[in-house]
N, C-alpha and C positions, 0 to 999 in steps of 0.2 A: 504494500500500500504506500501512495504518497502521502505528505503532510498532508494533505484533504481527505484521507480514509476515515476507514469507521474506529480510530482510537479516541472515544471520546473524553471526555475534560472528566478527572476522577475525584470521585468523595475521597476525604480524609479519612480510611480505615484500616484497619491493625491491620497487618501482616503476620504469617503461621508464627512469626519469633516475637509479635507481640501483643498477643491477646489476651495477655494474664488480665483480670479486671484490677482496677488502680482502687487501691485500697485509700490512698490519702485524700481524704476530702479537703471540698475548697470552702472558704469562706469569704465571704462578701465584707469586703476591706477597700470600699469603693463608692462614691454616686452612683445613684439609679441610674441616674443623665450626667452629663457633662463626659470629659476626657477621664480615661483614666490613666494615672500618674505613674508613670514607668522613670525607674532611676537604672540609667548603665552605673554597674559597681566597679572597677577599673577600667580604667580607660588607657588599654593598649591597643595591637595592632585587630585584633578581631572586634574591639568590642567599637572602632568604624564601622565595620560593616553591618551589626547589628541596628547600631544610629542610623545610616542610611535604608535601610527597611524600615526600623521605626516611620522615618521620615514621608513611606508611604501609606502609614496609618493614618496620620493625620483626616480631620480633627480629631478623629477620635480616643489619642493618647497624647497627653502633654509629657515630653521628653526634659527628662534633666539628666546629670552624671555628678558621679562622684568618685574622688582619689585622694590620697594619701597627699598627695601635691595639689594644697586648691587652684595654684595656676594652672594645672593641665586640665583638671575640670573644667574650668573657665572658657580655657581654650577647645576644649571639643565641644562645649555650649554655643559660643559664638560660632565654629565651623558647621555646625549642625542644628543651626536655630533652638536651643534646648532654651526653657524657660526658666533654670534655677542650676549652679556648680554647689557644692557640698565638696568641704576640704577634708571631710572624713566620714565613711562609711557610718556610723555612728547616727552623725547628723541627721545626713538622707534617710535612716530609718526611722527618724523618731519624726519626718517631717511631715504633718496631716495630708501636705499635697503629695505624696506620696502612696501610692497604693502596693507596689511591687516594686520588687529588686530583679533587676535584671545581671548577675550576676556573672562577671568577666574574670575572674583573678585567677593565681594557680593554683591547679589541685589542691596542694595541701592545706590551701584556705577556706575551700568549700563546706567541710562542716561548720567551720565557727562561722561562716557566714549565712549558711540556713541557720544555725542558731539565730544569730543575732536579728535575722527576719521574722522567726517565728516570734523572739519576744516583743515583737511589736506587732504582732497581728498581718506581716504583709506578705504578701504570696512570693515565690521564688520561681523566674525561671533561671536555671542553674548552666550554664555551660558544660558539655562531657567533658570528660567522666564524671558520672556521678561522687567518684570518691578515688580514694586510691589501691583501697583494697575495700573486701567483701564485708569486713566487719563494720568498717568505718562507711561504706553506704548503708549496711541496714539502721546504722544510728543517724545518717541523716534522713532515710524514711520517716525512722522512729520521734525523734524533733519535729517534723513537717506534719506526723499523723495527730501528733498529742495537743502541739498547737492549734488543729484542725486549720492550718493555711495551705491553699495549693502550691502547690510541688511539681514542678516540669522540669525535665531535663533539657539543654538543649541538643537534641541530635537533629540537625537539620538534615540529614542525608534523607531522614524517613518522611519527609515536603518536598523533596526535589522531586518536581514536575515526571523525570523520565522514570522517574524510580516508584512513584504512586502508580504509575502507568503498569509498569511491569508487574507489580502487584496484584492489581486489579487483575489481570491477562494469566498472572498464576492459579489467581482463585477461579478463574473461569475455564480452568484445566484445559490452559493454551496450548501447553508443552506435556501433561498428561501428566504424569505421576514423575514426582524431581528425584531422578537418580546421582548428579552430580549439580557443582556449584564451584564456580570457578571464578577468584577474584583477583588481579592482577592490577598494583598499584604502585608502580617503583618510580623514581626518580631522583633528585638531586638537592639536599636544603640544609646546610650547613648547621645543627642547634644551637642558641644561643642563646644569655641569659640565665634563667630559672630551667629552661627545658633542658640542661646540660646536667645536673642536678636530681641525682635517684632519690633524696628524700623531700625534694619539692614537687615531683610528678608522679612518683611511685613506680617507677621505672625508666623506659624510654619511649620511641617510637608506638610503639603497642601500644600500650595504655594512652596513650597522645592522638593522634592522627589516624590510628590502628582498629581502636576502639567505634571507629563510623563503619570500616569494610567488615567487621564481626554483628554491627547489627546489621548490614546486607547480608552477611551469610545466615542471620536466625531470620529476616524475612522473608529469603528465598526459601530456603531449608527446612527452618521452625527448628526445634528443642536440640540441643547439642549435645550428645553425650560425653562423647572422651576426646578430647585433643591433643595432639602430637607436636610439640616443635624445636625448630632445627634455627639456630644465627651464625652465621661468618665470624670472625673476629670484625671488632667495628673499625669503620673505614675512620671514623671522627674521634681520634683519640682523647680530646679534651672532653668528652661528654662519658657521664657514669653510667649510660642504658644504651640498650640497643641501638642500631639506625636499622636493623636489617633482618627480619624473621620471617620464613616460610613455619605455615601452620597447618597441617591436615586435622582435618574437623568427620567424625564420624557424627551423624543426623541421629536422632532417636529412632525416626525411620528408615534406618538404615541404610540411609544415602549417604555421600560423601563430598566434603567439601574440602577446597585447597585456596589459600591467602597467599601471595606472595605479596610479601608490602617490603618497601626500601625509600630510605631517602639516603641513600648512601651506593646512589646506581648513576654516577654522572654518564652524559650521552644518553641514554636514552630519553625519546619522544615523550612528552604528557599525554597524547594520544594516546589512551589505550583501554581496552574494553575487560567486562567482567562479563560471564553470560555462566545460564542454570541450562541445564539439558536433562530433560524428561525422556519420557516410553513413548511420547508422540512429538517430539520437536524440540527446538531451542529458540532461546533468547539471550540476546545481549544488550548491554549498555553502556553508552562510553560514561568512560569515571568523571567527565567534567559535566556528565549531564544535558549533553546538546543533543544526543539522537539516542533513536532505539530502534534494535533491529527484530522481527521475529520471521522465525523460518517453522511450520507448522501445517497440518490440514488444507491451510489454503492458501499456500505456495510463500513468498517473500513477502514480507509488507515491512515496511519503512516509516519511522516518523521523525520529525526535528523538533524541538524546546527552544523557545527564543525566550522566555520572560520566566523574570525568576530561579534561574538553574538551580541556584543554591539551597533555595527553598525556604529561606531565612522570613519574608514576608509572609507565605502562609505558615511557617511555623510562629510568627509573634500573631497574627491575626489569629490561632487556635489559643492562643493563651491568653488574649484575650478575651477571648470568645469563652475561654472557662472560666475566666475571674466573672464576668459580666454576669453567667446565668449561673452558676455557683455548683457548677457541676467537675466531676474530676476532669482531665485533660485526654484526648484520644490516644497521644502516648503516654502511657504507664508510664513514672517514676522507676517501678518495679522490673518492665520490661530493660531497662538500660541499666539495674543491677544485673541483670543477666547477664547483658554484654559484659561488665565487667567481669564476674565471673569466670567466662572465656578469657579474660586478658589471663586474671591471677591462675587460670589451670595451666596456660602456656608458661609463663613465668615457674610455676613447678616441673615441667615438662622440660626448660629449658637447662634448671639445676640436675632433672637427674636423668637426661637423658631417657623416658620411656613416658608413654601414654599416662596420662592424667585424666579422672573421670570429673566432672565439671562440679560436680554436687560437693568434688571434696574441696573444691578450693577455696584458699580465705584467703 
C-alpha cells in the first residue's frame, strides 16, 4: 500500500507487553477549566524537546521549568514562552499554578523526585527508566499509589505514530502468530556527563537508550521470560557501563527475540529497521519512525509518518488527558517496571554469563 492505503490513524492502546491494568490512580490536582500547569523539572538537553510538544498543547497547558540554576530556568522560559522559572525543584512543587511535574533529571533522582511530587499532591510524568533497579521502581509505584497522584512514565516510543500502527496491525493478526522479533539499533554517541556514571544511571547504555527497544520487544512479543546477554569490551573507556549489548529475549510464548543496541558502532547509517515475523508474514519499522513496511496476505503495503515521529505530543496530550478526567494513564507505570526488569535480568546475565529468568531480577 501507498501512504493513501487502508492504514488508518490508531487509538492509543496497550500492546501484548503492556496491558497489565495500572494500578496507580490519579487525582484531580487541577481546574475543571483553564490550563493545566505543567513544570519541566531539569532543564537539559531532552527536556527541549518535551517544551517544544508542550508548546503544541497550548492553550491548554501553561508551561513553566525548573532547575537547580534559576538562570537556566529563566532561560528555557523565555526560549519557550513558559509563564513562571523556579530556581528549585522544591519551589515549583509547592507552587498552586502548578498541577504536575514533568520530570527530566537523572535516574538516580527519580524516586526522590516522585516523592517530592507526591507530597504535594501533583501528578508525575516521569522520564525512562522508571528507576534504576526493580526495587527502587516498585517504591516509586508504591509513593505514587499511597499519595493517590498519577504516575506516567515517559516512554515515548509507545506514541510514535509508526509504532501504534504496527501495533494495531499485530492485534489484527497481520503477521499471524509472532514467532521472532528483531530489533536493531547501533550507532555512534560519545556519553557524557552523568550518563558516564554506573551509580547515577544504574548502568549504561541499556538501562539509558536500551530501555525504549525492550519495550518494542514486550509490544511486539508481550511477556518475556528468560534473557540472554553478551557486551564487547567498551569502545568509550571513560564511561562505567556498557555502550554495546546484544540481548536474546525468549517470549513466554515461546517466540524469540534478538536486541542489538550500540552507540559505540561508529560508520554505521541511523537508517535502520526493526521488524517481528509471524506464521503468516512480516513487519518492519524504521527506528527513527518515518515509514512502515508490511509484507502479509495481501502482498507489500507501505506507509510514511510525517508529524510527530517521536510521539512526544501525543504522549503529553495522554497525560493530560489523564490528569483532566482523573482516570489512570493508557501506559501503565507498571508496564515500564517490566521493561526495567528486562534491563536488570540482562545486567545478571551479563555478570554471569548464562540465561536469566526475568521474574528473578532486582
Amino acid at each position: 500500500m501507498g501512504s493513501g492505503d487502508a492504514l488508518d490513524p490508531v487509538p492509543l492502546v496497550l500492546g501484548p507487553g503492556s496491558s497489565r491494568p495500572a494500578t496507580t490512580p490519579a487525582r484531580l490536582g487541577h481546574p475543571a477549566v483553564g490550563p493545566v500547569g505543567l513544570c519541566i523539572v531539569g532543564c537539559g538537553r531532552f527536556a527541549a524537546f518535551h517544551a517544544q510538544a508542550a508548546r503544541r498543547l497550548r492553550p491548554r497547558v501553561a508551561l513553566s521549568f525548573a532547575s537547580r540554576e534559576a538562570s537556566r530556568a529563566e532561560a528555557y522560559r523565555r526560549r519557550f514562552g513558559g509563564t513562571a522559572a523556579f530556581g528549585s525543584y522544591e519551589a515549583a512543587a509547592r507552587d498552586p499554578r502548578v498541577h504536575a511535574l514533568v520530570v527530566c533529571t537523572p535516574h538516580h533522582l527519580h524516586l526522590a523526585h516522585v516523592r517530592l511530587a507526591a507530597s504535594h499532591g501533583k501528578g508525575v510524568l516521569l522520564e525512562k527508566p522508571i528507576a534504576r533497579t526493580v526495587a527502587e521502581a516498585d517504591e516509586v509505584l508504591r509513593v505514587a499509589r499511597e499519595a493517590g497522584v498519577l504516575l506516567m512514565v515517559g516512554e515515548n516510543f509507545h506514541f510514535m505514530p509508526a509504532f501504534q500502527t504496527a501495533r494495531r496491525l499485530l492485534a489484527q493478526g497481520a503477521v499471524g502468530r509472532v514467532r521472532q522479533v528483531v530489533v536493531v539499533a547501533r550507532g555512534y554517541r560519545r556519553p557524557t556527563g552523568w550518563r558516564r556514571r554506573r551509580e547515577e544511571t544504574g548502568g549504561g547504555l541499556l538501562v539509558d537508550g536500551g530501555v525504549h527497544w525492550i519495550h518494542l520487544l514486550h509490544d511486539w512479543g508481550g511477556s518475556i521470560a528468560t534473557v540472554t546477554a553478551l557486551a564487547p569490551p567498551a569502545l568509550f573507556r571513560e564511561a562505567e557501563g556498557e555502550d554495546t549489548v546484544f540481548l536474546l529475549a525468549r517470549f513466554e510464548s515461546g517466540a524469540v527475540g534478538l536486541l542489538a543496541n550500540s552507540l559505540g558502532a561508529p560508520g554505521l547509517p541511523r537508517w535502520q529497521w526493526s521488524w517481528v515475523t509471524g506464521d503468516a508474514g512480516s513487519l518492519g519499522v524504521d527506528n527513527l519512525g518515518r515509514s512502515l513496511w508490511l509484507r502479509g496476505r495481501r502482498g507489500l503495503r507501505l506507509r510514511v509518518f510525517l508529524r510527530d515521529r517521536r510521539g512526544l505530543a501525543a504522549q503529553l496530550t495522554e497525560f493530560v488527558a489523564a490528569l483532566r478526567e482523573d482516570r489512570p494513564p493508557l501506559l501503565s507505570p507498571e508496564s515500564t517496571r517490566e521493561d526495567l526488569a528486562v534491563v536488570r535480568a540482562a545486567y545478571r546475565s551479563l555478570e554471569t554469563g548464562l540465561p536469566v529468568r526475568v521474574g528473578d531480577a532486582s
